[in-house]
PLY file of the C-alpha trace (Angstrom):
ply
format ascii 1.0
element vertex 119
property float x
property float y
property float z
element edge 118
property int vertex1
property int vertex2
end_header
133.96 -43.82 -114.85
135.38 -45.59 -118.03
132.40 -44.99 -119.53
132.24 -40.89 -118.72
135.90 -41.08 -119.68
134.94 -42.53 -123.07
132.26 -39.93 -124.01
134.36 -37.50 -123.09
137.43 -38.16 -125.23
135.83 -38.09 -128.61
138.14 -37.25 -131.60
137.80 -35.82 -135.15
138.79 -36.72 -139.02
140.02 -34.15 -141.54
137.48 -31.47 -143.64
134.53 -32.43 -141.15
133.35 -30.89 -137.64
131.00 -31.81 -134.94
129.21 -28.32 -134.22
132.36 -26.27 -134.86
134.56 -28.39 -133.40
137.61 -30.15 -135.32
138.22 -33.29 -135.84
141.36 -34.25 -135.51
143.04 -34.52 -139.12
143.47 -38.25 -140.29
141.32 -39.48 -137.09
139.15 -42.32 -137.62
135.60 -42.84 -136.64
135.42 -45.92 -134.02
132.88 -47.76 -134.62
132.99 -50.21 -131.49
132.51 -47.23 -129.38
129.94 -45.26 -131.30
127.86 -48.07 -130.47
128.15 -47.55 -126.59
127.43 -43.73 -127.42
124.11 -44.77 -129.02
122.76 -46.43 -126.39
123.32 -43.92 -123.92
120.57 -41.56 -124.91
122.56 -38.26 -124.44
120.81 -35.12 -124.64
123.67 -33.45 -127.00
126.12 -34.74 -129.63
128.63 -36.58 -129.51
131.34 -39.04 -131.63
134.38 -41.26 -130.96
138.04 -41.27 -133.07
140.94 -42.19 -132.66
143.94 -41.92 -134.51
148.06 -43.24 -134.01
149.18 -40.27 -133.47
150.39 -39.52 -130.04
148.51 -38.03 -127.07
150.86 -35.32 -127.26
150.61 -34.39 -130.70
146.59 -34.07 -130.36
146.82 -32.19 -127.51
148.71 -30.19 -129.09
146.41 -29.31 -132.11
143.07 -29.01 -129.59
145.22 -26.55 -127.65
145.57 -24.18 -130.79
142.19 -24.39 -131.89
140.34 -20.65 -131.53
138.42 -19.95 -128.05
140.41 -23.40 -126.28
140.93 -23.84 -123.21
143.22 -27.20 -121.24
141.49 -28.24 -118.19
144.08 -29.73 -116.25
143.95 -33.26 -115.18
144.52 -34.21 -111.49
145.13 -37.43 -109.65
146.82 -40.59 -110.98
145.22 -40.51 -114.42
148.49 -39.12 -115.93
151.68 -41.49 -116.03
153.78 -43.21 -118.68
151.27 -45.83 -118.84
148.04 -43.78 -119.33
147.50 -39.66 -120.07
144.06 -38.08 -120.30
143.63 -34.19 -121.13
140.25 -32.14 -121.38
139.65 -29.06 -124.01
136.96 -26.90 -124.12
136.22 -25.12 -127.23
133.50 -23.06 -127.00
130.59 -24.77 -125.58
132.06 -28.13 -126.40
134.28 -30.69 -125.26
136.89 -32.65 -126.47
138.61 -35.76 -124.02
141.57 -37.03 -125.34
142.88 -40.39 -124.13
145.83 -42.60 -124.13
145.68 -45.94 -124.92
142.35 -46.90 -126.08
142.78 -50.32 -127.64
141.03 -50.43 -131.36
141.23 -53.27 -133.83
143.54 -52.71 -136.87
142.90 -53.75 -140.36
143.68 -57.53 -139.57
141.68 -57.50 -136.66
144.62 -57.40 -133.70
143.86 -54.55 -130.67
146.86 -52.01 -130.85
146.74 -49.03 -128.36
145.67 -45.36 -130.46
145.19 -42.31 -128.90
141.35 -41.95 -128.26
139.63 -38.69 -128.69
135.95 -37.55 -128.32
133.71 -34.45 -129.22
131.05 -33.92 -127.08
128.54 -30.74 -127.95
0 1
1 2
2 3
3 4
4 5
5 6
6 7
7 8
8 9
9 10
10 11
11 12
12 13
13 14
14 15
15 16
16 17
17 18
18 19
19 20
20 21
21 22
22 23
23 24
24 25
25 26
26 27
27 28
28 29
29 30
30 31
31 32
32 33
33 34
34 35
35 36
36 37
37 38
38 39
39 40
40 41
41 42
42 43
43 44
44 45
45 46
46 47
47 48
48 49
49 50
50 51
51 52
52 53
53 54
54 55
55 56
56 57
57 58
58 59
59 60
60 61
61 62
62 63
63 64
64 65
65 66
66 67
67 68
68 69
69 70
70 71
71 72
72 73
73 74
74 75
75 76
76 77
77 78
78 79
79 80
80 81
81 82
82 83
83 84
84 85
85 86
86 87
87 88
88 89
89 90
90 91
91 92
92 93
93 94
94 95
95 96
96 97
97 98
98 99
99 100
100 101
101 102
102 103
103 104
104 105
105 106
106 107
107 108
108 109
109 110
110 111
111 112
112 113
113 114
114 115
115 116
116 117
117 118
């Protein structure tokens, strides 16, 4: 499930786009996961981000993209320990999670919001 969770909450970067889709301005490709992505064969695109903004604040900008749509989340995925929201944008999707752990610049794991295009 981590794993479907993962390819699902892709994220974006500033002036490029993953078939139309947005990614997320100042969002920053993660490389640790892009490598799980590769070996997965998957039949359509997809790409990993994440950024320190919060969950909140990415939802937010998904949410006002044209042609979007919030699928809501159920069950005990959402708390004030871990939040995970859906968008479809036209035929794609975007997963957004909260925390993904990513290494900073000196190499410590911090907790970033995770997000992931899928198309």
């Amino acid at each position: 499930m981590m794993t479907t969770i993962l390819r699902i909450a892709l994220a974006a970067g500033a002036t490029i786009s993953l078939s139309g889709i947005p990614i997320y301005p100042g969002a920053t490709l993660d490389a640790e996961r892009m490598k799980d992505v590769a070996t997965q064969k998957l039949n359509h695109s997809a790409a990993v981000y994440y950024t320190s903004d919060s969950f909140e604040k990415v939802v937010a900008f998904y949410k006002s993209q044209k042609g979007a749509t919030l699928q809501p989340t159920f069950g005990r995925e959402n708390s004030k320990n871990s939040k995970i929201a859906t968008v479809f944008i036209d035929d794609g999707m975007v997963g957004i999670k909260w925390p993904v752990n990513v290494r900073n610049k000196d190499g410590k794991y911090v907790a970033a919001t995770g997000i992931s295009i899928e198309k």
